[in-house]
N, C-alpha and C positions, 0 to 999 in steps of 0.2 A: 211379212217378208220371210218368216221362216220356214212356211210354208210352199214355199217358193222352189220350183226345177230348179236343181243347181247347175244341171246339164241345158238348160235351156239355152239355145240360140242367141245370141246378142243380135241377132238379122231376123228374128221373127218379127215379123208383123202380122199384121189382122190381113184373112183370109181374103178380102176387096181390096187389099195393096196388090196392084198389076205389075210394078217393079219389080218386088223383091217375094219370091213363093219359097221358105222354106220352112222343112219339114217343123216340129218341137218335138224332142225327147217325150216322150212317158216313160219315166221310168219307172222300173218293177219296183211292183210294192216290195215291204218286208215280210208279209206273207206266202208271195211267191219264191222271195231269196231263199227263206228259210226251206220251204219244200224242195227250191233247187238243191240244195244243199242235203236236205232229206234221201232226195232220189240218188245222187249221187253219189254220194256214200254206199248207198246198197247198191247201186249198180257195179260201182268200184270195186266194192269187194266181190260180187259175183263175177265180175270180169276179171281180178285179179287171180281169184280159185281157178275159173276156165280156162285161163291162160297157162296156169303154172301145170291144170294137169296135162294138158294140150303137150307142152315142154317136156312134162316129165316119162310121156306115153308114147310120143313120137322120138325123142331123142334118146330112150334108154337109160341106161346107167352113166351113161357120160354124162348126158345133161342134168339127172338128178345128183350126181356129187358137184357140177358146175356148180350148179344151184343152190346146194350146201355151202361153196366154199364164197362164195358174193357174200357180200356184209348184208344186212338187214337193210339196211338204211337206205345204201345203193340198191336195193329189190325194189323197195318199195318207191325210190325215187322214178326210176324205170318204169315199175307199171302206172304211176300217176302220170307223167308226161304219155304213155302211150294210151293212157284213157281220154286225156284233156286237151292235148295239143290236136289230136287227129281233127277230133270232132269239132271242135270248135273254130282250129282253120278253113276246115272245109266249108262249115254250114252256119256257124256261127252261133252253135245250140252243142250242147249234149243232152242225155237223152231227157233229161230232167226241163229241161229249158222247151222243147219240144210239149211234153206235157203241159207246163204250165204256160206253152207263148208267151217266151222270150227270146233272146239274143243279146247276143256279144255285138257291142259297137265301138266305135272311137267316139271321143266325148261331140265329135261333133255331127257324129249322123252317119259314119262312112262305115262301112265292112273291117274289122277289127284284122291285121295282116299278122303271119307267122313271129315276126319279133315280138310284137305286142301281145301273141297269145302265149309265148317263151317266156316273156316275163311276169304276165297273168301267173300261171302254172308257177313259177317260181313263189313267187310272193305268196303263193297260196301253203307254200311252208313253212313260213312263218309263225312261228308259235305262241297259240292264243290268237292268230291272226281274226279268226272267228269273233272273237268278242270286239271287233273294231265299230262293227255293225249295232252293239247296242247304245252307240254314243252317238250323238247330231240330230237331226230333225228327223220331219216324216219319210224319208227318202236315203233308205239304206246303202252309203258308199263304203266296200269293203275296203283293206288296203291293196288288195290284188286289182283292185277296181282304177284307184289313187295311182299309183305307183306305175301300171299300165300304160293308164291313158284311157281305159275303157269303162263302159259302165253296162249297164242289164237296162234292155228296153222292153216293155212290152210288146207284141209285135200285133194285138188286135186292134 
């Protein structure tokens, strides 16, 4: 049993049940998590660098003392929501989840919707939030995952 989808269906049946056809989770290994998690990070920070010189080249000296005067914390808050919410609302992937075929879902199979990636994104600042994943069975639930509603599916 502990090997067992934890996302799994309670209405799954066997594929010759003509009642009831629904999908079951596969969720992403912890192989994949971790490469999402890989990619995303370097993406992030490349995307954060392109952004800020974008800002600071287009907007001049105004927007580079702006940008001095923001707190750290609020910057980096900013560019995390404008790396994670986009993309994830829209497609259900960032760029990492793409490579490795995945996706963002609700635990029950449905298209994961902007609160639910709002608070994805949140929980994912969570400190040490990362080590939530080396605790539980074969099937890696972060607390951005928990907390959600959502989890990582395979999408092959």
């Amino acid at each position: 049993m502990p090997d067992e989808n934890p996302f799994q269906s309670p209405f799954a049946t066997s594929a010759s049940d003509p009642v009831v056809a629904t999908e079951v989770l596969q969720l992403a290994t912890r192989l994949q998590r971790l490469l999402n998690l890989m990619v995303d990070v370097f993406c992030y920070i490349g995307f954060s660098c392109f952004l800020t010189a974008t800002v600071a080249i287009l907007g001049g000296e105004a927007a580079i003392r702006a940008l001095q005067e923001l707190p750290n914390l609020i910057y980096v808050i900013l560019l995390y929501f404008a790396y994670y919410v986009p993309q994830e609302t829209l497609t259900g992937r960032t760029l990492a989840k793409f490579l490795t075929r995945t996706k963002v879902v609700t635990t029950d199979g449905k298209p994961a919707i902007f609160p639910r990636i709002v608070g994805r994104t949140l929980c994912r600042m969570i400190p040490f939030e990362f080590v939530s994943y080396l605790v539980g069975g074969r099937w890696p639930v972060g607390l951005h995952d928990k907390f959600s509603g959502t989890c990582v599916v395979s999408t092959r």
